[in-house]
N, C-alpha and C positions, 0 to 999 in steps of 0.2 A: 272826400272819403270814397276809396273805390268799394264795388260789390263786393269783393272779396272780405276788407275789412270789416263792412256791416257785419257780413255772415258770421267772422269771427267772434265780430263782439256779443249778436243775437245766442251764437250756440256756449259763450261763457255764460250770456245772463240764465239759458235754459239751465246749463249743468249746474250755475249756484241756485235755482230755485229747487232744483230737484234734490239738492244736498239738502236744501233749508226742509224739504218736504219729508224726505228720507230721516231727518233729526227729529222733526216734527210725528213724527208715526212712530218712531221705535222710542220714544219720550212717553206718549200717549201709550202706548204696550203695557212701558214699564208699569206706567199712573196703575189701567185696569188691572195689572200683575199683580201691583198690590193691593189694591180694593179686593181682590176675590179671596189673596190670605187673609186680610181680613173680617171679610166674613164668613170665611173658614174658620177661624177664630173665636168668635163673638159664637158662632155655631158651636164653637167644642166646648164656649163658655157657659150656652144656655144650654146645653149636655147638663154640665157639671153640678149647673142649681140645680137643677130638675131633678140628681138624684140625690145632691145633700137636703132637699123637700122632701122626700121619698122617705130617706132615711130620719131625717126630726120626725114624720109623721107615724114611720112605722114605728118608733122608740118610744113617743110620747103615746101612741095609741098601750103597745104595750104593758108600760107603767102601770097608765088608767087600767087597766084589766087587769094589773097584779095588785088594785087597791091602793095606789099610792095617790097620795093628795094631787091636787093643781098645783099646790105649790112646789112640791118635791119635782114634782114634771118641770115647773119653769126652772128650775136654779136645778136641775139635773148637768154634771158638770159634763158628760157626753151629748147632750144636748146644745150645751151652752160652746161648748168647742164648735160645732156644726155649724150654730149659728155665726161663729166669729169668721167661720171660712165661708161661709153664704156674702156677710158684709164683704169680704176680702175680693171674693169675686165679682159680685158687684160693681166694686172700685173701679175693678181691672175691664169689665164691660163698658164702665160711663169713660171712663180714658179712653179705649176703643175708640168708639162710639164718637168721641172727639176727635180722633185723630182722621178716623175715614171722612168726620164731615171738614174738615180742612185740608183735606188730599180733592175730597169735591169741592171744593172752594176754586184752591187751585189755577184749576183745570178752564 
């Protein structure tokens, strides 16, 4: 095998390692591209409890201070709506929450 030949083959094995490298980095991009919507995500989610909290707490304080029982407060059907979108969200967090640790798994 003359000098020329090696050269050859040495500068193919460089340009596929650079391709493998080059696939490997814009691969890895993508991974943290979506890691960060996702916790962009999970961020707009714990927005979201924070203010259907807000809102059960400002309603049931409310109530109480217009003389309404505890119990008319728990089975209050605006109340009870809130809560059902609090579980909803929730849901939609612990799925998150799983999917970004199996995108880090992965990796």
């Amino acid at each position: 095998m003359g000098f020329l030949q090696r050269l050859k083959d040495d500068l193919r094995a460089g340009i596929t390692t650079l391709r493998l490298g080059t696939v490997h980095a814009a691969s890895r991009a993508l991974e943290e591209t979506e890691l960060l919507r996702m916790r962009l995500e999970l961020r707009k989610l714990d927005q979201q409890l924070s203010d259907l909290y807000k809102d059960i707490g400002e309603r049931a304080v409310d109530m109480k201070e217009r003389g309404e029982t505890a119990e008319r407060v728990v089975y209050d059907a605006e109340i009870v709506r809130l809560v059902k979108e609090v579980k909803v969200l929730k849901e939609s967090r612990k799925k998150l929450e799983v999917d970004m640790e199996e995108l880090r798994n992965e990796q």
